[in-house]
N, C-alpha and C positions, 0 to 999 in steps of 0.2 A: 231185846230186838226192837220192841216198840220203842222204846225210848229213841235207841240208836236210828231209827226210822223219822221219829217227831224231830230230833237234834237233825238228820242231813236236810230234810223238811222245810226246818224255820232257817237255817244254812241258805238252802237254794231260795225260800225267798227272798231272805233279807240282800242276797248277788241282788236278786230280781228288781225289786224296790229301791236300790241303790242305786242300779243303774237307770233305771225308768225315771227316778227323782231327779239323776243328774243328766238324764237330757231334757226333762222338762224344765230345768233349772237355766241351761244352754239356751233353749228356745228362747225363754220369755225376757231372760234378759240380751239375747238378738233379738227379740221383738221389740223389746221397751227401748234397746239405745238407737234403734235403725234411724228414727226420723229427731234424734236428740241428741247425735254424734256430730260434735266440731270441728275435730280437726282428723287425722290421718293414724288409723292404727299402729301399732308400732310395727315393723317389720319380722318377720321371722328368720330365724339363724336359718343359715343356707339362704336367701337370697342375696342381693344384691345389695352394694354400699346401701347407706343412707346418704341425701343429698348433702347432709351435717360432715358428714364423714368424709364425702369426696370431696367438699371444702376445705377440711382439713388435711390431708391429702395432699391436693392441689396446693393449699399456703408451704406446705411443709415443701415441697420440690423445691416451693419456687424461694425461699429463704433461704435453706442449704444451697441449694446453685449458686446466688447471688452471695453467699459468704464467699464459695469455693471462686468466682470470677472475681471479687475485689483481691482473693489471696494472690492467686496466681500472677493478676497484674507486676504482684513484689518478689515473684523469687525468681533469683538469679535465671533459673532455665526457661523461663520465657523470654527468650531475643528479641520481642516484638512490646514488652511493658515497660512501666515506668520503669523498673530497675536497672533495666538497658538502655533507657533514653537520653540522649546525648545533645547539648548545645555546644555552643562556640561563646568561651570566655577568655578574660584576658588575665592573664599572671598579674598586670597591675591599672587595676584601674582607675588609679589614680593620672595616668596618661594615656588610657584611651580604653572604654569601652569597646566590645562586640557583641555583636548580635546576629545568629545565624538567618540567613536567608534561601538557604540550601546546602546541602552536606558538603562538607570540603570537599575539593576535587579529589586531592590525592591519602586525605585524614591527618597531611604529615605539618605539622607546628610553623606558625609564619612568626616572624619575628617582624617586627612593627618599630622605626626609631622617628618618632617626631622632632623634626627640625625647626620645624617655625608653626605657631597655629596662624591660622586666618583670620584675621580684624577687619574693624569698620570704621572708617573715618571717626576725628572724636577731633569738636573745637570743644573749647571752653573761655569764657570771658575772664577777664582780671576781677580778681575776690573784692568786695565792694562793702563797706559796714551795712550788716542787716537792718541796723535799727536807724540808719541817716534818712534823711529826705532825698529823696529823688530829686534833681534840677531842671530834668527836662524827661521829653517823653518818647519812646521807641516806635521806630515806624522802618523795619527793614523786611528783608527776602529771602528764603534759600531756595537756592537751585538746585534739583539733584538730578544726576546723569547714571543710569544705568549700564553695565557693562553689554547690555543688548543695543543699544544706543536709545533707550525710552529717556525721553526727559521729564519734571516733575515738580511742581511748584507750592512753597508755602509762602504766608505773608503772616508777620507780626504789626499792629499798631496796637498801643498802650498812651495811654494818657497818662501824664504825669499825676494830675487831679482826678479825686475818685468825685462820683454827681454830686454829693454835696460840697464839695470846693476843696477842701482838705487835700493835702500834699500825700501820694504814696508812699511809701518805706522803700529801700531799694528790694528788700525780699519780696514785698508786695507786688512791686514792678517784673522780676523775675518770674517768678509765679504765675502771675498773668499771662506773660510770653510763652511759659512753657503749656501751659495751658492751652494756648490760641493753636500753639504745633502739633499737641498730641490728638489734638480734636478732628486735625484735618489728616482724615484716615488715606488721603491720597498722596500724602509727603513722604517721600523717601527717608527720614529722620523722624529720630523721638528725641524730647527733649527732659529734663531733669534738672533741679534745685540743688547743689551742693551746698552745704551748711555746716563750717567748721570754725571755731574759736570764736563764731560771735560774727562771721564773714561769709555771704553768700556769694556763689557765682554762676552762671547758666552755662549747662552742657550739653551740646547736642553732637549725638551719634547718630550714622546713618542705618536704616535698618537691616541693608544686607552688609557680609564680611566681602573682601577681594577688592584687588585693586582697579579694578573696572566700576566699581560703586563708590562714587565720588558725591560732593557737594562743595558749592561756595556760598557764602553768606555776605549782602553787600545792602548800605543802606546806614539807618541811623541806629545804633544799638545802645544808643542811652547808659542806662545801667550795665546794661551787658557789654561795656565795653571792651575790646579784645576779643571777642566769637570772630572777628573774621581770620584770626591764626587759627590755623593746623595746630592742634597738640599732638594727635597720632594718624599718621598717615593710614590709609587702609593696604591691607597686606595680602596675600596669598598665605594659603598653608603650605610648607613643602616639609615632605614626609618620604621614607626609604624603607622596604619592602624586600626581607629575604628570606627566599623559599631556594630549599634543594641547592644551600650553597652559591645562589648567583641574588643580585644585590639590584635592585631599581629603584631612581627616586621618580618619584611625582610631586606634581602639584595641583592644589585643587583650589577654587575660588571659597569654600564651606569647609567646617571643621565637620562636616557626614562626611566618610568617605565611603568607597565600594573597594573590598577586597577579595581576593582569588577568583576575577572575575565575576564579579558581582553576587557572591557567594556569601559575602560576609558583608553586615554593614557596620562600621566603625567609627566610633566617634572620636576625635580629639579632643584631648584636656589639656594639658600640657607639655611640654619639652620634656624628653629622655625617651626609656627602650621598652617593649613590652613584648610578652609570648604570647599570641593566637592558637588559640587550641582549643580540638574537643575535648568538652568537659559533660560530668554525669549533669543531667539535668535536675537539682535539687527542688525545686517548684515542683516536677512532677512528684516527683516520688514523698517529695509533703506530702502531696493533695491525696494521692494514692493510700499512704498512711490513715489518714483522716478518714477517707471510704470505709478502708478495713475497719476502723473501730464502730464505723454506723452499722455496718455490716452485720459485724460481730452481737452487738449490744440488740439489734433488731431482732436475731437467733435466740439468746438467751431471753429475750423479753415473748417471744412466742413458744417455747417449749413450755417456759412459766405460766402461761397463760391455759396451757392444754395439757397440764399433769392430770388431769382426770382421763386421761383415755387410754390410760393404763401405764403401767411399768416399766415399758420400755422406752414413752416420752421423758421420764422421770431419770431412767439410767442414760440419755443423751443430755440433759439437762446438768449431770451430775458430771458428765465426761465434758460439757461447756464450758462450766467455773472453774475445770482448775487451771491453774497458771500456762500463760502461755511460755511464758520464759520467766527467769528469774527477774526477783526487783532491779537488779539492776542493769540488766538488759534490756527490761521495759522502761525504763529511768533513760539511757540511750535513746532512744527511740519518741521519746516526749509521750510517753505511756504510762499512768496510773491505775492500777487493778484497785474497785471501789467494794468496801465491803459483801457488797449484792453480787460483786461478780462481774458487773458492766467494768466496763471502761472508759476512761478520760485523756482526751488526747490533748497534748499543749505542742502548738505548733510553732512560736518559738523557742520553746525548750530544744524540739527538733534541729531549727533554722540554725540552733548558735551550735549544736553537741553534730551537724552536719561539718559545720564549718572550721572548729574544732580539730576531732577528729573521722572525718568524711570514711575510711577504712572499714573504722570498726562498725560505726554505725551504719552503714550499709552491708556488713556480714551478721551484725545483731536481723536485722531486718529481714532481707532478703539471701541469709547464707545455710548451708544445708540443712543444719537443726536451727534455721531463722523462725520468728515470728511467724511471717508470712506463710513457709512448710506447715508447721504445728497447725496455723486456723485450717490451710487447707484440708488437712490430713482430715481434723474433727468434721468439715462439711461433708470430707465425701464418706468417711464412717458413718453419719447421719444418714446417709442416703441410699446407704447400702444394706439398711433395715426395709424387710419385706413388709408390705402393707399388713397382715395379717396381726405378725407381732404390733405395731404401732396401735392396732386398735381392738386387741384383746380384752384389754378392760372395759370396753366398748360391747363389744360380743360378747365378753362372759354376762355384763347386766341385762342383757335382751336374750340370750340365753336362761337367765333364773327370770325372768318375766314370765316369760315363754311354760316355761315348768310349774311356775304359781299358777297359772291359770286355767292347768290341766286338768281332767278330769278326776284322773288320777291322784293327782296332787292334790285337789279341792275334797276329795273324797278322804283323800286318808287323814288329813288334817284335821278332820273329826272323829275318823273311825279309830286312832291311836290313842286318844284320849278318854277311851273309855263308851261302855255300854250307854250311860245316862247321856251323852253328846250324842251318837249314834243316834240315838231315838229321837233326840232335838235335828236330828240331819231329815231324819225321814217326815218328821212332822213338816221341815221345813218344803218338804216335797211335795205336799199337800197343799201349803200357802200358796205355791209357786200356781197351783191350778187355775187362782184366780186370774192371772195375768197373761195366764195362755191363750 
């Protein structure tokens, strides 16, 4: 009975001792860090984020979002994105450009026949040996008359002999003249050297087209003999226009023309027939491509960066890398998946495999099981992880912080180790006195 009496005895003390030790233990090192603590203790489980945390948070929205808005741009069921965006091009444009300037009136195909394009007066002088001397020296005018009635004046003089005495070449002579033309930025004409078989001769075009922009040339023209002939008269464009089965020509003084009511603006190239129509907008849905891969690559470069905050950054990361489509649907699309996982975009690869075949590559892209579907799909699964899981492994380490630092926990770390630790715990309860 005594024994069993001395055993609960040194039992109740050593509770008594242990716990006395471990608040004196508590005090002194709250006393010793109070005026020697730098920075901010760690949080404890059950409050509130860490400002770390709500930063990562916050990155993490705003990535996933920014993938899901570059996606969406591309799939088919947004009316309002690149993959619905529509210009006005021409079935051949090698006779005439278009360019939208508002949506067609009616969306329905204009058929375009160019008749004549519009020109600019064009002399030229009789072809004259480049390498001969010159006989005499040029001193003439042009006149040019605008179709508004402005009129407009250039002069040429040229010296036969250059300052040191010496006789010009007739190219020399030419040269000069056109020279003296192109400088006076207020002449209705530019001028230009022709040079062929060893034969120079001076041509001057006026600088607007139509037949209301005229010039005459009058005076001595030396080398440039013959500038005062017309080689091409200046012309109008006339061009014919049919829409909904009924047929109109025009004429315009400019190969710009305005079509469907100034809807469309069209240029002329040359004689024959062309279709006017909406077409997909290929530049957008480039450029749109190109987002999605910045998008994308910006996603996998942030998960990667924050796989320590647990397990579930690391299974969104794992759901990032794999293939969005097959190689060779991302081959269509001017898309390389790079060992790492990112992606590499070639945007002529795109420009020629649009041109190509514009169909498939716009169902690779933007069609139900498209590229564009798949990234979307991955943002908003990303997004529709609760904060908690995102940052478990985050919590569980401030959790086992939380626990090492416990009374409890400081205490048994010694007391499972054995009686001889136990005594070094209480002695250590003792040292602690001095620092109280």
């Amino acid at each position: 009975m005594a024994v069993g009496s001395v055993g609960s005895y040194m039992s109740s003390y050593l509770n008594y001792a242990s716990s006395v030790n471990q608040l004196r233990l508590q005090q002194a090192l709250q006393n010793y860090h109070s005026t020697r603590q730098a920075v901010s203790p760690v949080q404890r489980v059950g409050s509130s984020y860490k400002d770390s945390s709500l930063d990562f948070l916050k990155d993490y929205n705003t990535t996933m979002t920014d993938l899901m808005q570059s996606a969406n741009t591309l799939r088919a069921s947004n009316t309002s994105g690149a993959a619905s965006a529509l210009t006005v091009g021409s079935s051949d444009s090698s006779v005439a450009e278009a360019e939208e300037r508002f949506s067609l009136r009616s969306g329905q195909d204009l058929e375009l026949t160019v008749n004549q394009l519009a020109k600019g007066q064009m002399n030229e002088s009789t072809a004259a040996d480049a390498k001969a001397k010159a006989s005499e020296g040029m001193d003439f005018s042009i006149v040019s008359r605008n179709a508004a009635g402005g009129t407009s004046y250039a002069s040429v003089k040229v010296d036969a002999r250059k300052s040191n005495g010496s006789l010009r070449t007739n190219r020399e002579m030419l040269e000069e003249a056109a020279s003296q033309i192109n400088s006076n930025k207020y002449a209705g004409v530019q001028a230009s050297v022709v040079e062929k078989d060893g034969k120079v001769s001076l041509q001057v075009t006026g600088k607007k087209t139509g037949e209301g922009n005229t010039f005459e040339v009058s005076g001595n023209t030396g080398a440039a003999a013959g500038l005062e002939e017309t080689a091409q008269k200046a012309q109008n464009a006339r061009y014919t226009v049919t829409q909904d089965g009924r047929s109109v020509n025009y004429v315009s003084s400019g190969n710009e023309v305005s079509l469907d009511m100034g809807r469309i603006k069209a240029t002329l190239k040359k004689e024959g027939t062309t279709t006017i129509s909406q077409q997909v907008d290929n530049d957008k849905l480039a450029s749109a491509v190109g987002d999605l891969v910045k998008s994308y690559n910006k996603a996998l470069e942030f998960l990667g960066r924050n796989t320590d905050k647990g397990v579930e950054v690391t299974n969104q990361l794992r759901n990032m890398v794999r293939n969005l489509s097959s190689s060779q649907s991302l081959e269509k699309a001017g898309i390389t998946m790079n060992k790492d996982g990112t992606l590499s975009f070639d945007r002529e690869a795109l420009d020629k495999n649009l041109k190509k075949e514009p169909n498939v590559v716009r169902e690779v892209i933007s069609g139900r099981n498209g590229i564009a579907q798949m990234a979307f799909d991955r943002g908003s699964s990303a997004l529709q992880v609760s904060s908690s899981r995102l940052l478990r492994g985050e919590q569980q380490r401030e959790a086992q912080l939380v626990a090492d630092n416990s009374s409890f926990s400081f205490m048994n770390s010694f007391s499972k180790s054995g009686a001889f630790t136990m005594n070094n715990y209480m002695a250590l309860g003792l040292m602690m006195d001095y620092f109280a």
